[in-house]
C-alpha distance (Angstrom), angle and dihedral (degrees) to the residues before:
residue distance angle dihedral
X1 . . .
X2 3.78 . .
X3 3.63 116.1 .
X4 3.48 106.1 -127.2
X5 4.21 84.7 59.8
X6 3.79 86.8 60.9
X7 4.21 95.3 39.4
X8 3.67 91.7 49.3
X9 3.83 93.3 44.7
X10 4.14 86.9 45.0
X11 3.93 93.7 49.2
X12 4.05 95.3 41.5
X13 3.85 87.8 52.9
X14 3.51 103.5 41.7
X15 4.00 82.3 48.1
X16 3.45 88.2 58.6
X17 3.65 97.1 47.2
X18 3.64 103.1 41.3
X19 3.94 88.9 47.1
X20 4.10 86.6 57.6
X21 3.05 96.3 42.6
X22 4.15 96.3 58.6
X23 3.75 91.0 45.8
X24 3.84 93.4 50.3
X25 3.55 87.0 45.4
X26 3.73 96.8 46.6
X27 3.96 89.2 42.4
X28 3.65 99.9 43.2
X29 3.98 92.9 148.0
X30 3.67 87.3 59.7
X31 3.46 98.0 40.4
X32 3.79 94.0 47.0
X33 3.64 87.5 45.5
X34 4.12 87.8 53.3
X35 3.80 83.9 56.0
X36 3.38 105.6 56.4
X37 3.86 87.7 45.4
X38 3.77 89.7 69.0
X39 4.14 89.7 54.5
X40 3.40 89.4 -147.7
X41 3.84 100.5 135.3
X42 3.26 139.1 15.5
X43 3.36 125.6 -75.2
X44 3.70 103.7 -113.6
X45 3.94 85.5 60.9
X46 4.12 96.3 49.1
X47 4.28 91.4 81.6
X48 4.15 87.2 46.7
X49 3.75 99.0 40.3
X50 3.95 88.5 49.5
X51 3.90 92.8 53.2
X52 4.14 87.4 38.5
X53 3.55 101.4 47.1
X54 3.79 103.7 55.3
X55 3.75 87.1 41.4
X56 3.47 92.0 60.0
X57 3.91 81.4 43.9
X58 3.27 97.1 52.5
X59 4.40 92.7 53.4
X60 3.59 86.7 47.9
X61 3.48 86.2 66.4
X62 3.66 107.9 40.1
X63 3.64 88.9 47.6
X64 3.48 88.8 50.8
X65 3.91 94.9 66.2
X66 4.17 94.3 48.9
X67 4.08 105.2 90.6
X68 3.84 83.1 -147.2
X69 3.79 99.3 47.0
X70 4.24 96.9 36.2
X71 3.56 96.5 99.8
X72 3.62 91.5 54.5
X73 3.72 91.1 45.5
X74 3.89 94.1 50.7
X75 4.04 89.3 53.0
X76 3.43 89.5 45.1
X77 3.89 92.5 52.5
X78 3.85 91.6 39.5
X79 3.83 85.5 53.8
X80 3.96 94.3 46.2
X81 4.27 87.5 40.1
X82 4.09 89.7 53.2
X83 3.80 91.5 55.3
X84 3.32 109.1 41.8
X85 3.92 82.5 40.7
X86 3.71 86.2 55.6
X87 3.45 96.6 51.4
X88 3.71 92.1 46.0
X89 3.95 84.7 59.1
X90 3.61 96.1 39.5
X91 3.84 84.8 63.1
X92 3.70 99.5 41.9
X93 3.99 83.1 56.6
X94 3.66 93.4 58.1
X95 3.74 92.4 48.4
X96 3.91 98.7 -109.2
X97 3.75 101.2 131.6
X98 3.65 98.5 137.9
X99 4.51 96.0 72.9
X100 3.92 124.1 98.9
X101 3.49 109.2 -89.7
X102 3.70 87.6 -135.8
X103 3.47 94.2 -133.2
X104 3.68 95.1 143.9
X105 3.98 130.1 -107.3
X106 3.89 125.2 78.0
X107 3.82 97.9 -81.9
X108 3.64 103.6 99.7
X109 3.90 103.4 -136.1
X110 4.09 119.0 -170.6
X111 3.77 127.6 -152.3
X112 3.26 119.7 -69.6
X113 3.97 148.1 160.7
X114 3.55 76.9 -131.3
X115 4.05 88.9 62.8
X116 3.74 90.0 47.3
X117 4.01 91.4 61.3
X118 3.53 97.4 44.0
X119 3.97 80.0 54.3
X120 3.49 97.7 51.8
X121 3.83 87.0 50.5
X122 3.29 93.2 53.4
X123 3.96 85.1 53.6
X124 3.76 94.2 54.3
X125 3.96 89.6 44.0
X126 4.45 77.9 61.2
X127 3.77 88.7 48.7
X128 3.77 90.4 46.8
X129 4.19 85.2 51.5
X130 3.82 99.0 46.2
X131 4.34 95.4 47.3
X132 3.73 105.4 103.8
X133 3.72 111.4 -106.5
X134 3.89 122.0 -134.7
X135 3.63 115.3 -86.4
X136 4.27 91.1 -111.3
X137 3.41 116.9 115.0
X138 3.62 130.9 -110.6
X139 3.96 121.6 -110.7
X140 3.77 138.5 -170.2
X141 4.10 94.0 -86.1
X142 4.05 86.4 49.0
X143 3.89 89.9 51.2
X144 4.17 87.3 51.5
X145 3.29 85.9 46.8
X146 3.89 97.6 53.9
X147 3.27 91.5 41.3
X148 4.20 96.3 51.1
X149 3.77 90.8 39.9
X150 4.28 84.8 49.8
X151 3.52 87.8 52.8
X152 3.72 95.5 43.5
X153 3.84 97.5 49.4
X154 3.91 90.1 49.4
X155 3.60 92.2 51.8
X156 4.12 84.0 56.2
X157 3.58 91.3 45.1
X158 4.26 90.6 54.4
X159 3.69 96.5 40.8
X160 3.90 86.5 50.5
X161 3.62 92.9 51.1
X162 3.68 90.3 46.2
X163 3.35 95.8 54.1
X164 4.02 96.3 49.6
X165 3.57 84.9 48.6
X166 3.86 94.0 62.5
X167 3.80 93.7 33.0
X168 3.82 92.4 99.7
X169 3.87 90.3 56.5
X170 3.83 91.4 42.9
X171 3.52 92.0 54.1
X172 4.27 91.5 43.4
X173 4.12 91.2 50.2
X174 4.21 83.3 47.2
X175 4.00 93.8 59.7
X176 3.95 94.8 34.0
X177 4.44 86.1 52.6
């Protein structure tokens, strides 16, 4: 695989992650609140999970942008994507579409199928990060080209999460036409 495939899909991932992981860190009320709304655990393990989990976010991503340490970053991520991913479909089973996914950031974004793809995007993106790269070196057009294809893929990831944001709306405005 070329390495400016696996750079761009390392740097657009850990972007993703390390940006979460300072709002849900600067919001922890919210984001412990966004927890509990799940009931998934107890409540005596909401306040700890909401400090632990972007933590863990946050290493993903930093470990993420080392060459050396990316594979450990990616199956960190993949680990962190699988179960809030579960939990996401856990919910949607029950029938509880209508809580904050929790995903950090101040749009409020409600379970979705929707939310579950842009996940499992997110988990190829880590699979994309953790292949080994060929052996030739980088140059000045591959660094533009990271750094476009970076910009590109986080532009996808915020009009995707803008869109599942408003999706409730959408769908109200469709059965009031």
């Amino acid at each position: 695989m070329d390495p400016v495939l696996g750079h761009s899909a390392a740097a657009s991932l850990a972007a993703v992650l390390l940006i979460g992981a300072q709002a849900k860190l600067r919001e922890q009320e919210i984001f412990r609140g966004a927890i509990d709304a799940y009931r998934l655990v107890p409540p005596a393990a909401v306040a700890p999970l909401a400090l632990l989990l972007p933590l863990v976010e946050a290493a993903a991503g930093g470990l993420l942008l080392v060459t050396s340490t990316r594979v450990l970053g990616a199956v960190l991520a993949i680990a962190l994507l699988l179960l809030v991913t579960g939990a996401v479909a856990i919910n949607l089973r029950r029938g509880r579409d209508r809580i904050d996914c929790g995903c950090g950031g101040e749009i409020h974004t409600p379970l979705s199928l929707g939310l579950v793809a842009r996940n499992a995007v997110l988990m190829g993106l880590a699979l994309v990060a953790a292949a080994s790269p060929t052996l030739r070196a980088t140059n000045g057009l591959d660094l533009f080209a990271i750094a476009a294809s970076t910009l590109f893929l986080l532009g996808l990831y915020s009009v995707a999460t803008t869109l599942l944001s408003h999706q409730p709306r959408l769908n109200d405005l469709r059965k009031n036409a």
